[in-house]
N, C-alpha and C positions, 0 to 999 in steps of 0.2 A: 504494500500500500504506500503510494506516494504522497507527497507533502502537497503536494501540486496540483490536488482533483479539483475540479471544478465548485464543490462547495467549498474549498479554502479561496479559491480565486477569487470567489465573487461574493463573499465575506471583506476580502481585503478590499476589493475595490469600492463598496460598500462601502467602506471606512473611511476611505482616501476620498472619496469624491464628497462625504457627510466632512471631513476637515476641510477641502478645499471651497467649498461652498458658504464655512463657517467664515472663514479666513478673507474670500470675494465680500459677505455681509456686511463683514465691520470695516473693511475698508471704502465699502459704498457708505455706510454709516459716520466715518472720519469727514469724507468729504463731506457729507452734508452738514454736519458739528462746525467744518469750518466756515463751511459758506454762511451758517447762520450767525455765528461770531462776527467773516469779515463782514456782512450787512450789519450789523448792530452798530461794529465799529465807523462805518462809513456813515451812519445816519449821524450817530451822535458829534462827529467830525463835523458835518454840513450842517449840523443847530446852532454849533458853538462860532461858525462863520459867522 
């Protein structure tokens, strides 16, 4: 019996695609954390003009 049957393979890729997805999330997530910082930043810049 090998290490390599098709339920370890598609276990692991199971895995790997559930981390990589995690990983794609929070960086979609950062981006938008920033964009709404740099808009906060910009408004209150253009009040104080």
């Amino acid at each position: 019996m090998g290490r390599n049957n098709e339920k370890n393979i598609k276990k692991h890729n199971d895995k790997l695609h559930k981390e990589q997805a995690k990983a794609k999330n929070k960086k979609i997530e950062r981006k938008a954390q920033l964009k709404a910082i740099i808009k906060k930043f910009n408004d209150e810049n253009n009040k104080a003009e």
